[in-house]
C-alpha positions in Angstrom: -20.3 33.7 -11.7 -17.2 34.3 -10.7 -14.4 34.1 -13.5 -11.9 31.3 -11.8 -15.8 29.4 -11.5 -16.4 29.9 -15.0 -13.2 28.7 -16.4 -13.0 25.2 -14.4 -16.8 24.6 -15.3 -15.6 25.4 -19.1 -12.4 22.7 -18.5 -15.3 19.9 -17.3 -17.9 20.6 -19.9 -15.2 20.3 -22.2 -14.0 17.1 -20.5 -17.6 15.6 -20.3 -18.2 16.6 -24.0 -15.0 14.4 -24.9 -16.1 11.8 -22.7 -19.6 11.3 -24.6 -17.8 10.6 -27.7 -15.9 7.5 -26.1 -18.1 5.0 -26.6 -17.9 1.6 -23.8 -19.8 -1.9 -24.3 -23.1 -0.2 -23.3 -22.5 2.9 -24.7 -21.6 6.2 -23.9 -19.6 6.3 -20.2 -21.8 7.4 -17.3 -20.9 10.3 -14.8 -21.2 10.2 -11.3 -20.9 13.0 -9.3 -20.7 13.1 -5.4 -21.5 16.3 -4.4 -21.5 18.1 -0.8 -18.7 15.6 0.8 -15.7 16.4 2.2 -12.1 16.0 0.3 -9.3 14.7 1.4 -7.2 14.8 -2.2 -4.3 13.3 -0.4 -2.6 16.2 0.4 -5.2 18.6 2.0 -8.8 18.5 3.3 -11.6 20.8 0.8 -14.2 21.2 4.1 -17.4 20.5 1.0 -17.1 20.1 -2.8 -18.2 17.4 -5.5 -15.9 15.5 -7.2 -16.5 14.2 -11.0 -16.1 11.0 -12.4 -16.2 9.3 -15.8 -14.2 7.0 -18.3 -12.2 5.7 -15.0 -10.9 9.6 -14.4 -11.2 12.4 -12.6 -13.1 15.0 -14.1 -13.2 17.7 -11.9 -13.0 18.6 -7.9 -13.5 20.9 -5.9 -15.5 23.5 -3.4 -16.9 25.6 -6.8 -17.9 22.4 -9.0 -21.3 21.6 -9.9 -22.3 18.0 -10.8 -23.5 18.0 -14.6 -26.3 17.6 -16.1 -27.3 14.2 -16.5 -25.1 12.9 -14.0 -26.0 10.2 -11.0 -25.7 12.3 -8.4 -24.4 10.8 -4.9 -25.2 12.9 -1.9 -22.0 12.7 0.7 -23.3 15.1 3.6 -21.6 14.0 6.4 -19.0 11.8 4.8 -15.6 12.0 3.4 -13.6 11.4 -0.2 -10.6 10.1 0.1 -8.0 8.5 -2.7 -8.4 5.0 -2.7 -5.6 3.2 0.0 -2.2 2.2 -1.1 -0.7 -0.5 1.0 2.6 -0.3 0.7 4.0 -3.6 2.0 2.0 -6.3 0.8 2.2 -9.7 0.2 -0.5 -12.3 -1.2 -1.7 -15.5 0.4 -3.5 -16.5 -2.8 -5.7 -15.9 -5.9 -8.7 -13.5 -3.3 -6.0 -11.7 -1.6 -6.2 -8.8 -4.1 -10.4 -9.4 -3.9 -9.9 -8.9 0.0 -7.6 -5.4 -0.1 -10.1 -3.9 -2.5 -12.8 -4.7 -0.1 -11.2 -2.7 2.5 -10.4 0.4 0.2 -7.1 -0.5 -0.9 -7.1 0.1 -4.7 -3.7 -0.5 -5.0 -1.0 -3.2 -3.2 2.7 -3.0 -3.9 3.4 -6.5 -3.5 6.9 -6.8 -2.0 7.9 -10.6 -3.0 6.0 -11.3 -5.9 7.0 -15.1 -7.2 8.8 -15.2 -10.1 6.8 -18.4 -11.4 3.4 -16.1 -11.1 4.9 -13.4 -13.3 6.4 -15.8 -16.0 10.1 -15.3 -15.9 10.5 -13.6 -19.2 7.1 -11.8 -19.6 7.7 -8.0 -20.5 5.1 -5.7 -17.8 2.8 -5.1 -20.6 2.1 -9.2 -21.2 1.6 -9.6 -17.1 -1.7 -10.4 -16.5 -3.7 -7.6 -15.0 -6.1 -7.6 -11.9 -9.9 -8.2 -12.5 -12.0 -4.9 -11.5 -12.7 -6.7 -8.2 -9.4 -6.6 -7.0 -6.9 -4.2 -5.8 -4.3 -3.3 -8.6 -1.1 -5.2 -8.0 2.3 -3.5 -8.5 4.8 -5.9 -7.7 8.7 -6.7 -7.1 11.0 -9.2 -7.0 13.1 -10.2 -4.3 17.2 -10.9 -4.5 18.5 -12.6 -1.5 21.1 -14.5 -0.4 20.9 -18.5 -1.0 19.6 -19.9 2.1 18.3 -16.4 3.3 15.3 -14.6 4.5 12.9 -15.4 1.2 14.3 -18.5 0.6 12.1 -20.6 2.9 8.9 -20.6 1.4 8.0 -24.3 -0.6 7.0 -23.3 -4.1 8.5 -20.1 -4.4 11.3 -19.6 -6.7 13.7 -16.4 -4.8 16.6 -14.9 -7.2 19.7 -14.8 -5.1 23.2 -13.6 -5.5 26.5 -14.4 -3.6 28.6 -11.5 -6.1 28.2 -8.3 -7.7 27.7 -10.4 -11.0 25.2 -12.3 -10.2 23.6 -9.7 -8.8 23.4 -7.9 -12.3 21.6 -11.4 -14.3 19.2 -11.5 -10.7 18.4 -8.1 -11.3 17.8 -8.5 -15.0 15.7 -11.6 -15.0 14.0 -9.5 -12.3 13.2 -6.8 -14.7 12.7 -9.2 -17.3 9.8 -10.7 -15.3 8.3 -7.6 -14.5 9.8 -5.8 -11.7 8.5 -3.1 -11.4 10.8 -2.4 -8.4 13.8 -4.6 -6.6 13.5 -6.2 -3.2 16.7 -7.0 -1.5 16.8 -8.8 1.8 19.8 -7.9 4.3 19.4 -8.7 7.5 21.3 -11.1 9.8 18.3 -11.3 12.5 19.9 -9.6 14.6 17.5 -8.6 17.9 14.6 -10.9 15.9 15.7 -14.1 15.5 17.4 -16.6 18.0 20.3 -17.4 15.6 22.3 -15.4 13.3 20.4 -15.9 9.4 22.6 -15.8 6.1 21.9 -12.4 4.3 23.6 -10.6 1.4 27.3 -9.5 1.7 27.7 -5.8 1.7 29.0 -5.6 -1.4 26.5 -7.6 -3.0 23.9 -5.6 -1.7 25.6 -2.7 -3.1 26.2 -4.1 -6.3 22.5 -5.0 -6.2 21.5 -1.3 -6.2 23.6 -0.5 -8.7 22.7 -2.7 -10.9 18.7 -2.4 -10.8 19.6 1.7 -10.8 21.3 0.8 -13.7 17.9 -0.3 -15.4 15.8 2.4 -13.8 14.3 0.6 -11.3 14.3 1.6 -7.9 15.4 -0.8 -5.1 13.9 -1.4 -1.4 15.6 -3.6 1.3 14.2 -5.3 4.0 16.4 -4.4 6.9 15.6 -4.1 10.5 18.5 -2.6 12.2 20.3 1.0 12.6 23.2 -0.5 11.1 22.4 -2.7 8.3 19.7 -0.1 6.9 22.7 3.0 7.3 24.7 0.6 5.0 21.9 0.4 2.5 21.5 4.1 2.9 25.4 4.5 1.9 24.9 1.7 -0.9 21.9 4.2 -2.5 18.7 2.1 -1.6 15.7 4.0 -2.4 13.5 3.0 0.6 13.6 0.3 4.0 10.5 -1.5 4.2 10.3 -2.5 7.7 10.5 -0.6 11.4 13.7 -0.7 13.5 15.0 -3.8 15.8 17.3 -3.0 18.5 18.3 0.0 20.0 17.0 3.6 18.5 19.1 5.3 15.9 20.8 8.1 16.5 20.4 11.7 14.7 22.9 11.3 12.2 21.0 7.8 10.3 18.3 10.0 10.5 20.2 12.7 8.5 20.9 10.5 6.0 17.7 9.5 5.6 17.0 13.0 4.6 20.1 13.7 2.9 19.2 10.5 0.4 15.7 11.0 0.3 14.8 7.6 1.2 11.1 6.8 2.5 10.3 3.8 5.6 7.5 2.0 5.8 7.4 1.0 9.0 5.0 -2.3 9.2 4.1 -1.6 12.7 1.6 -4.2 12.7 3.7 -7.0 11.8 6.3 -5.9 14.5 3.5 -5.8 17.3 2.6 -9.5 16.2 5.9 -10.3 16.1 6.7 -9.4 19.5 3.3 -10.9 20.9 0.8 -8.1 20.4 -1.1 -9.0 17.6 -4.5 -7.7 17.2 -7.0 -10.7 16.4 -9.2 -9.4 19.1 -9.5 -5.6 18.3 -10.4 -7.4 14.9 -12.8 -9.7 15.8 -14.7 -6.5 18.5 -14.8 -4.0 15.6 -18.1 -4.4 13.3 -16.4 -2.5 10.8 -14.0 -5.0 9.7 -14.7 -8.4 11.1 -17.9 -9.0 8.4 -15.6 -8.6 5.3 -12.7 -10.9 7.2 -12.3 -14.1 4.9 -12.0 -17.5 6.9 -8.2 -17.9 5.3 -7.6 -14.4 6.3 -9.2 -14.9 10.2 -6.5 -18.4 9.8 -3.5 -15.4 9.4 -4.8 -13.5 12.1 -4.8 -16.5 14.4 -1.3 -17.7 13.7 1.7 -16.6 15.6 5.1 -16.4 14.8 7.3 -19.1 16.0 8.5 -19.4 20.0 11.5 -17.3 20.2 10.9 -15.1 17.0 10.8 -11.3 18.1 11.5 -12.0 21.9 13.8 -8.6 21.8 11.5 -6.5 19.5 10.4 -3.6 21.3 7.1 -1.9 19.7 7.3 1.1 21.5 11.1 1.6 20.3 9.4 1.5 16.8 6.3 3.4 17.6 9.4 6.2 18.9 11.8 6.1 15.5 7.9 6.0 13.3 7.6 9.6 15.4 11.3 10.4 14.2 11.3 9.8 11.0 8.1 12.3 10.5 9.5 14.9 13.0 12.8 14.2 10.7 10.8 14.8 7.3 11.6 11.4 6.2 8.5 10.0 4.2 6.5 7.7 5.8 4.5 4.6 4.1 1.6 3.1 5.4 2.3 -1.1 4.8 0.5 -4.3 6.1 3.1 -6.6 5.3 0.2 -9.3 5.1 0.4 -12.6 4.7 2.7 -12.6 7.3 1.4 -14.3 11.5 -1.4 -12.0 13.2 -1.2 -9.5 10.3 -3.5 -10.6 7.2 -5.1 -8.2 4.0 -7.1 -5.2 4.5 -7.9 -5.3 7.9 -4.4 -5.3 9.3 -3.9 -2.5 7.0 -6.4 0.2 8.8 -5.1 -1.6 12.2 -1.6 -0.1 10.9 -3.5 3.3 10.2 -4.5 3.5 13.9 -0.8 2.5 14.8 0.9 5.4 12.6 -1.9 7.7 14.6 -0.6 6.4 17.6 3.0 6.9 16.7 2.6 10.3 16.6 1.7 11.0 13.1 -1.8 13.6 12.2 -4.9 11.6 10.7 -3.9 13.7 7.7 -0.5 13.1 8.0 -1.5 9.2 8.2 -4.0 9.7 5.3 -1.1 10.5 2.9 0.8 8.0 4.1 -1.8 5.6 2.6 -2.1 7.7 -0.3 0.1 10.3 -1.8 3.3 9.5 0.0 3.4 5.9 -1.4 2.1 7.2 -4.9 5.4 9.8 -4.9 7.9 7.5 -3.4 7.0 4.5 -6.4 6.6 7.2 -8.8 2.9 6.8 -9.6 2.0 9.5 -11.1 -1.7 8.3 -11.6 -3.1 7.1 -8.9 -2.6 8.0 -5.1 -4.6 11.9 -5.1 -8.3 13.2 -6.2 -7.5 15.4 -8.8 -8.3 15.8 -12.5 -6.7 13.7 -15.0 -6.2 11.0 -12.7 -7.5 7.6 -12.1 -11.0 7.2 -10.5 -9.8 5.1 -7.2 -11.9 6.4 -4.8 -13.0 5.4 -1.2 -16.1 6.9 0.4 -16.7 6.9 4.4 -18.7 7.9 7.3 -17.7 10.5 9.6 -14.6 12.5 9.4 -11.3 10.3 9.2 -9.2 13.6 9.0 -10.1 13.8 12.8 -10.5 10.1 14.2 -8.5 7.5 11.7 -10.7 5.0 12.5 -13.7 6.6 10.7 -11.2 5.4 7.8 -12.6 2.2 8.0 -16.2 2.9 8.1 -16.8 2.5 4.3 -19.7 3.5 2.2 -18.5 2.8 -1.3 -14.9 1.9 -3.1 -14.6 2.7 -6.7 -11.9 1.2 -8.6 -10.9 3.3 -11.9 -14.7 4.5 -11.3 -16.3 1.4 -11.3 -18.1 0.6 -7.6 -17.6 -2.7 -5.6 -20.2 -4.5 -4.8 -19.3 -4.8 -1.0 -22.8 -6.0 0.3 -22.2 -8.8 -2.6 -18.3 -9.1 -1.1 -19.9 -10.0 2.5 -22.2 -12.2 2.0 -19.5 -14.4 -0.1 -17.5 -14.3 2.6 -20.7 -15.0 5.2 -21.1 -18.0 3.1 -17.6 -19.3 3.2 -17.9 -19.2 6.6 -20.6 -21.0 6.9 -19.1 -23.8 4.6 -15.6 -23.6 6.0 -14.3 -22.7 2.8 -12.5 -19.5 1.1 -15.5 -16.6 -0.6 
């Protein structure tokens, strides 16, 4: 055996060995293996290998590793590994959202205006309640607005805002206070979206925003949707824009500061093409692959269109073009739903935004990462986002080869969750049932 063979099967032995000593509820942890697959680790395709799993980790991957005695063994001929999806513009429209994105492969949703009143507004993160092993992990942040702004409309919801640089720093403390595990801030005057000008943050506000959640090691996102108002965050230090561009295409130089800063975009392509009348109920609705697991609340979203007016001058294409940009650019590129949102709804809309990044100009590997490792690098997750040893066991298992034709992304065999396997036969027939009652699964 070749020596580089004989050290990584030493490294799992020895990490199955501690492993057997952990004892769970029923006793030692199982290992699963699923052998002759193809790999996508987030980063690069391994053409056939096995990947190891037990304890919620990693154990081992690669082209050279055998599954272990004992193991259950799951045969993946003909199928592909990937890291379990990130979606990294989300937003929940109730309690089975996070049911619903797990059901689609998304292990993990950064929720980008998580309600203070849901997070308890002076829980630290280790008292937040965490996800049930049915649903997709939530990471979420807060959002800081301007009163009467963009996040402000929404009955129930309590939205921090500021008006100055001070109360920007107690907005961005009872932020973190709550939780945050990242700031929000909304600045955008609607300008090319909306028929009438909007309130939004005052520039220096914004910037005294950033400053103060940098201040407390968080990192701060803004939802912006022109050149201008997203080169001023740039200038102000904002870590990433979470939306496309409105209105006409930037020119070189934004882009070069998007480098220079090393800020990511997620683009929400989706969202934009509903927003501008282009919504994609129907390709939903055709597709076998996703319309069984759609929930009747989340077929509601998909119906629903955003108000008369709203989005007359978005131009998709325009963001299809600056999506192509920013990659040619090197600027990292997130894949986000922005859910919960008209037309755009959980888990489905997500892969529909896959198939949109393809279009855009972006590789199937290239749009892979950006549902994977990008988003796991740009919010610092360092557990979660690739297959490789040591890291968490999130895991989605297709048909076909979505390296070559993103929409075999969809075609799912199996999602594990910190190695523990939905039940996704058991996930569609709840929501089968709820259809047939008129009611949520």
């Amino acid at each position: 055996m070749h020596r580089s063979r004989l050290l990584k099967w030493a490294l799992v032995t020895l990490a199955l060995a501690g492993c057997a000593t952990t004892k769970g509820a029923t006793g030692t942890e199982p290992v699963l293996a699923i052998r002759n697959v193809r790999i996508f680790d987030g980063q690069r395709v391994i053409p056939e290998g096995t990947v190891v799993v037990s304890g919620g980790k990693i154990l081992a991957v690669g082209a050279d590793v055998s599954p272990p005695e004992g193991a259950e063994v799951l045969d993946g001929q003909g199928q592909t590994l990937l890291p379990g999806l990130i979606d990294a513009h989300f937003h929940a429209d109730g309690p089975d959202a996070y049911r619903a994105a797990l059901a689609f492969g998304a292990t993990t949703v950064l929720d980008m205006f998580a309600q203070l009143s849901s997070a308890g507004a002076r829980t630290p993160v280790e008292q937040l309640p965490q996800r049930g092993p049915d649903e997709a992990d939530n990471l979420m942040g807060l959002l800081i607005t301007a009163p009467g702004a963009h996040g402000t409309e929404y009955p129930g919801v309590t939205a921090l805002t500021a008006t100055t640089p001070q109360e920007c720093e107690a907005a961005v403390e009872r932020a973190v206070a709550a939780g945050s595990r990242f700031i929000k801030l909304v600045y955008d005057s609607g300008e090319f979206i909306t028929p009438q000008p909007v309130p939004t943050l005052k520039r220096e506000v914004m910037a005294g925003c950033i400053q103060a959640a940098h201040a407390r090691n968080r990192m701060v996102v803004v939802h912006a949707t022109t050149a201008r108002e997203s080169r001023e965050t740039l200038e102000a230090g904002v870590d990433g824009i979470v939306h496309g561009i409105a209105g006409p295409m930037p020119d070189d130089a934004y882009l070069q500061l998007l480098v220079q800063r090393g800020a990511f975009v997620v683009p929400t392509l989706a969202v934009i093409h509903a927003a501008a009348g282009q919504g994609h109920l129907e390709r939903v609705l055709n597709d076998q692959l996703l319309e069984p697991y759609v929930t009747p609340s989340s077929l509601a979203m998909l119906k629903l269109t955003f108000p008369e007016g709203f989005g007359a001058l978005l131009r998709p294409d325009v963001t299809r073009q600056y999506t192509r940009k920013l990659v040619e650019a090197g600027v990292p590129v997130l894949a986000g739903s922005d859910s919960f949102n008209p037309g755009v709804t959980v888990g489905a809309s997500l892969h529909y935004e896959l198939e949109l990044l393809v279009e855009s100009g972006l590789t199937p590997e290239q749009t892979l990462a950006a549902a994977t490792s990008v988003p796991a690098t740009a919010f610092h997750l360092s557990d979660r986002g690739r297959i490789a040893p040591g890291l968490r066991a999130d895991l989605l298992l297709v048909r076909g080869d979505p390296t070559k034709d993103i929409r075999q992304a969809r075609d799912i065999v199996g999602v594990w969750k910190e190695g523990r396997r939905l039940d996704r036969d058991a996930y569609r027939a709840s929501v089968a049932a709820a259809r047939a009652q008129g009611t949520k699964p």
